[in-house]
Structures are given as C-alpha cells and as structure tokens.
N, C-alpha and C positions, 0 to 999 in steps of 0.2 A: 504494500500500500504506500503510493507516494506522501512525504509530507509536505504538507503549507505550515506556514509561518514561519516565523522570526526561529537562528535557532541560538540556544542558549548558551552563555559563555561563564564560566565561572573566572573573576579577576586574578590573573598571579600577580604574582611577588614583580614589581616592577620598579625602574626608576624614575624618578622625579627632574625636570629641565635643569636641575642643577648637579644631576647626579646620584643625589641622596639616595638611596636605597629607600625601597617603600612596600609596605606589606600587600599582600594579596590578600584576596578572602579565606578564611579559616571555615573550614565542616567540619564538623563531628558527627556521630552515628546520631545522636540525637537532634540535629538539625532537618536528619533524614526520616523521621517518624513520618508516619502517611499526614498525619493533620497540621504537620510542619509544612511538609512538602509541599502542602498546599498549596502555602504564598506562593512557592515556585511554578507553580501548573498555572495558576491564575496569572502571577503576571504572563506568562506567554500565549494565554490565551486572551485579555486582554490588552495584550501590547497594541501599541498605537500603529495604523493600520501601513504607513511606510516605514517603520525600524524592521529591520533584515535578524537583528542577536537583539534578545535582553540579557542585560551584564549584571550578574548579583557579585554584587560588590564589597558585600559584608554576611556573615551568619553572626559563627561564635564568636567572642571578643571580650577580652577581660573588664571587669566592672570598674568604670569612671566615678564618676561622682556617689553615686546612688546605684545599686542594685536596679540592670535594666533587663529587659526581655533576649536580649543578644546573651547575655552570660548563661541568662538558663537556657538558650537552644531554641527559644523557641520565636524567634525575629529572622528578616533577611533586611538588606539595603538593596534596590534595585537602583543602578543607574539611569541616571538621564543622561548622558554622553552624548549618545547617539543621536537625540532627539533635535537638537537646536544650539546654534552658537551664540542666539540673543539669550541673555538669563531672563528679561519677563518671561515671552514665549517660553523659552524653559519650565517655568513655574507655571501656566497657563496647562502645558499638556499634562506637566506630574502634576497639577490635583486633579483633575481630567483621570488621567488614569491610574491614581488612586481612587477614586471614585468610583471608577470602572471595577476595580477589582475588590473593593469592600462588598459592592451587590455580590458580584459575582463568587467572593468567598459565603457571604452569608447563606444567597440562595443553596448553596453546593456542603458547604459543612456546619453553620451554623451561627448563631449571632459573638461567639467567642474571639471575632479579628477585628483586629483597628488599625485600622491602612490613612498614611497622611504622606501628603507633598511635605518636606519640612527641608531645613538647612538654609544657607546664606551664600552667595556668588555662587562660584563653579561648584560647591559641594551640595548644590541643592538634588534630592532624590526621594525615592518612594522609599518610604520604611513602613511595612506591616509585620504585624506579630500577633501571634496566640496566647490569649491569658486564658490561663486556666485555674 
C-alpha cells in the first residue's frame, strides 16, 4: 500500500551556526506507549497540508524549573521549521495545527491531551502531552 503524507523525522544530535554542538531529540521506551505515540500519529496526520516531514524535536528531557510532562515520557515538541520563514505566519499555522491535532487526539483517545503553539522567535512549536 503506497503512502501519502508528510514523512516523519526524528531530530539528531546537530550543530549550531557557531558550531556548538547541540542535542537531538531523546526517546525512551516510555515515550513509545501507544497513548504516547499518539501525539506522534496525530501530528502526521494532521500536519499542514504542504510540509513533506514533521520533525519531533523533543520527547524525554531532564526536568527544568518544575516537574514537566517531557520528564515523565509523556510530551513531544513538534517543529515548525518546515513551515514558514516569517515567525507570525509561523505562529498563525502552529496554533492552527495544534488545534488540528487537540480534536483530532480527543476524538481518537480521549479528553486527557493538551496541545498548544507556544515558544518565542525561531523556537516557536507544537508541544502536546498526556496527563494522566
């Protein structure tokens, strides 16, 4: 069976325009729970209708300020990269399709996700997660 859509890329380990060494996205076995995976299915299904990859950009990740949903496994960051070189329009499609993919996780698993456009300049992206 052929596929359509966008296809998925998981971010390595890359460098930064000055060289810095920069981390990739981190998985663990628990990122990969079916009701995790979720976020992942929904954003690619719906991703915005000319992105070719959605790029998850974040899973696990050690806890910053406060105890977040990334340390327990159960968050992704989805890039907007892809999307647009203008930051509004950037921000216009990721609440757009955070939007998109809050129905479309509730319709499919349940009212337990919360999907939002969030971040500032080029680090703006989709982060949804599973509370449970």
């Amino acid at each position: 069976m052929p596929h359509k859509g966008p296809r998925l890329i998981i971010k390595a380990d890359w460098k930064d325009g000055s060289g810095k060494d920069r981390r990739g996205c981190i998985l663990t076995e628990g990122n990969t729970r079916p009701e995790v995976w979720a976020i992942v299915q929904s954003a690619l299904r719906t991703a915005p209708h000319h992105m070719t990859e959605v790029i998850v950009s974040e899973g696990w990740r050690d806890i910053r300020d406060t105890l977040d949903f990334h340390e327990l496994n159960n968050a992704f960051d989805i890039s907007l990269w892809g999307t647009s070189d203008d930051l509004e329009e950037r921000r216009t499609i990721g609440d757009a399709w955070a939007a998109r993919m809050r129905v479309d996780l509730i319709a499919r698993q349940g009212v337990n996700y919360d999907v939002s456009c969030h971040g500032k300049d080029w680090n703006v992206h989709v982060h949804a997660e599973l509370h449970c």
